[in-house]
N, C-alpha and C positions, 0 to 999 in steps of 0.2 A: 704412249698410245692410248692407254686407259685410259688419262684423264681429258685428253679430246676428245675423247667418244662422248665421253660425258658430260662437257661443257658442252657441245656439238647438241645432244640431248635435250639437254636446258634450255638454250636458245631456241628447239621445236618446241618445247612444250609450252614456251611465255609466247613463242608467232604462232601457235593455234589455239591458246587463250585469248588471246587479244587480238589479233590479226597481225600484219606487216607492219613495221615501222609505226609499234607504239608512242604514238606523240599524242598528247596533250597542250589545247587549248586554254587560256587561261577561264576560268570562271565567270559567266555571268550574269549580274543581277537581276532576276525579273523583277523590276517596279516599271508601275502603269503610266502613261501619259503626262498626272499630276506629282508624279515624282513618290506616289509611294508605293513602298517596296512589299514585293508580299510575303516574303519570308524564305523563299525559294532561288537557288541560284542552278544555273544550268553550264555544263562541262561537253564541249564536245572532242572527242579522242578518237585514236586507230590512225588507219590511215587516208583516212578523210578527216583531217582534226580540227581543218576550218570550214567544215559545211556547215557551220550555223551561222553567217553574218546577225552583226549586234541589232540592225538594221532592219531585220528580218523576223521580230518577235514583238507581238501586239499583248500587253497584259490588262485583261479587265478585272478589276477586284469586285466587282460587283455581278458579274456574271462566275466571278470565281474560275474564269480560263484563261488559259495560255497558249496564242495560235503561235503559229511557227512558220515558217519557208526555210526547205531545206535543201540545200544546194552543195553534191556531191562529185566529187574526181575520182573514180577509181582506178588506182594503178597498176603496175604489171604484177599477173601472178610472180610468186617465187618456188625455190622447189627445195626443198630440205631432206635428204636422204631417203628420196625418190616419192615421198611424199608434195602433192600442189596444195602450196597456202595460199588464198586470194585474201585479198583485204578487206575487213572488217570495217567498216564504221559505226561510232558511238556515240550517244546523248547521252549523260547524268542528270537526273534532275534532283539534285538535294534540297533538303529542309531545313532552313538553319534553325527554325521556331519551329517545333511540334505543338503549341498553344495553339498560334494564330490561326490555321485551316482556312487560311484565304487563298486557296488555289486545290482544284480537286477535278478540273480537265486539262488535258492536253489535246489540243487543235493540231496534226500536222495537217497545213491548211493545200499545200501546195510541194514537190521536190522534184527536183533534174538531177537523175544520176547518169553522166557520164563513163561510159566503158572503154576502159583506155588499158584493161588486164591483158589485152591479146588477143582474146580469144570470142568467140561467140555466149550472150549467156541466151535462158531459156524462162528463167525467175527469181527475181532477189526477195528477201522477205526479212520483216521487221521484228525482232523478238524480242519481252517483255524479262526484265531479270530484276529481284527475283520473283519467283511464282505466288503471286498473291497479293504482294501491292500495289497494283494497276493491272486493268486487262481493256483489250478491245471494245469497245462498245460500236457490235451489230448493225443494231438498228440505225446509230447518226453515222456510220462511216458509210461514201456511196463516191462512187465514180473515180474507182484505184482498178480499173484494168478489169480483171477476174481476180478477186479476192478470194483467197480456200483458208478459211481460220481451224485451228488444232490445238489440240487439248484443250480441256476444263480446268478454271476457267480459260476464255480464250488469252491467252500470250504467244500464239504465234500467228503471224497476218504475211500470208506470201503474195506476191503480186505478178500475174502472167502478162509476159508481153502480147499484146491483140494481135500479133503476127505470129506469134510463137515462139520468138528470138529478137534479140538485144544485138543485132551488128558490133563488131569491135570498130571504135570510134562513134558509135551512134550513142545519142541520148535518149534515157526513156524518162518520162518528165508525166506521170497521172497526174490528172487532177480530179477535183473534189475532198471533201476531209476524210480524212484519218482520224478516230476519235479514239481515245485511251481515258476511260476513267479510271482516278487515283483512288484506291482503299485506303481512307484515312482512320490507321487504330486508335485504340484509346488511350492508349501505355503513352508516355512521355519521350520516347525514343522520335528523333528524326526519323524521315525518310528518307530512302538514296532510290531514286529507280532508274534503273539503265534501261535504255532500246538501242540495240544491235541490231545493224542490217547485214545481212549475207548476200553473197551474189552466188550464183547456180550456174554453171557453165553446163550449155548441153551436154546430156548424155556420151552422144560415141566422141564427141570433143576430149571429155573428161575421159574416156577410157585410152584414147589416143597420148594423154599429157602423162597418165600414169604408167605404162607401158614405158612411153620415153623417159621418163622419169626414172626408173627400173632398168633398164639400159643400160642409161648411164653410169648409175649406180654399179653397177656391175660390171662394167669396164672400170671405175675405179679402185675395184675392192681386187681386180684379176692383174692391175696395173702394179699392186703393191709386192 
């Protein structure tokens, strides 16, 4: 019995690090037009692992940005001892060359995320890991819904739906850029910088899922 509680455990704590059904995308290269590469390759994971088609990323080495279209499925919450995990989705962007410094924006130009969790959301919002090497940039991001950025520097960018709410099966799909400038140090170390997107189920929604979440829970601990 101990040692299922505690695998039981383990499996909560890597699905609310990471989201649902951690999967990984394979890596890819950002190089421009003329075939060259800027030093940077991008990973998308969670459980959105293929919202980044290859297809869908423009590299300029000479403006030194990387725009993006990013295109998301979000699937059904899960419930892990009476806790709700909804799914995460993830961008990587590593450095394979900390020399080169040929890429120091990131454009997300355009994205459709689909709600397919269940449930009604209210606002998903894009966060910056870790704290300090890249943050939002203000002033070029414009036309993402209702934008409320938080903490200094900014690394978190949430995005309100114009109705208030994300229907389960509707797509919310801003447009305008999303701008992320990258802190490039001076140390030799690559970068790795993640953006995680969260989704936000309304308020009495989420207190309704927790309750039954808790429930259940407790018919099965009374079943034993």
């Amino acid at each position: 019995m101990c040692h299922k509680v505690l695998f039981m455990l383990s499996l909560l704590s890597i699905s609310l690090a990471g989201g649902v059904s951690p999967l990984w995308a394979s890596p890819i290269p950002l190089i421009d037009a003329e075939g060259d590469d800027s030093g940077w390759r991008v990973e998308s994971g969670g459980a959105a692992k293929d919202m980044l088609p290859s297809n869908m990323i423009d590299v300029d080495l000479n403006a030194k940005t990387v725009t993006i279209t990013v295109e998301k499925d979000f699937g059904p919450y899960e419930q892990f001892f009476g806790s709700i995990v909804f799914p995460v989705g993830s961008l990587t962007f590593t450095e394979v060359n900390a020399n080169t410094d040929l890429i120091d924006k990131i454009i997300i130009q355009s994205e459709s995320a689909v709600n397919n969790t269940g449930v009604a959301w209210d606002s998903f919002s894009w966060q910056i890991t870790p704290a300090g090497a890249a943050e939002f940039n203000i002033g070029e991001s414009s036309g993402w819904g209702e934008p409320s950025f938080s903490s200094w520097p900014f690394t978190s960018h949430q995005l309100l739906a114009s109705d208030g709410s994300v229907a389960n099966g509707a797509t919310f799909a801003p447009s305008g850029n999303l701008v992320i400038d990258i802190h490039l140090d001076s140390s030799d170390s690559p970068l790795s910088i993640t953006l995680k997107q969260h989704v936000t189920p309304e308020p009495a929604t989420m207190t309704l899922l927790v309750i039954g979440g808790l429930a259940v829970l407790g018919r099965r601990f009374r079943a034993r």
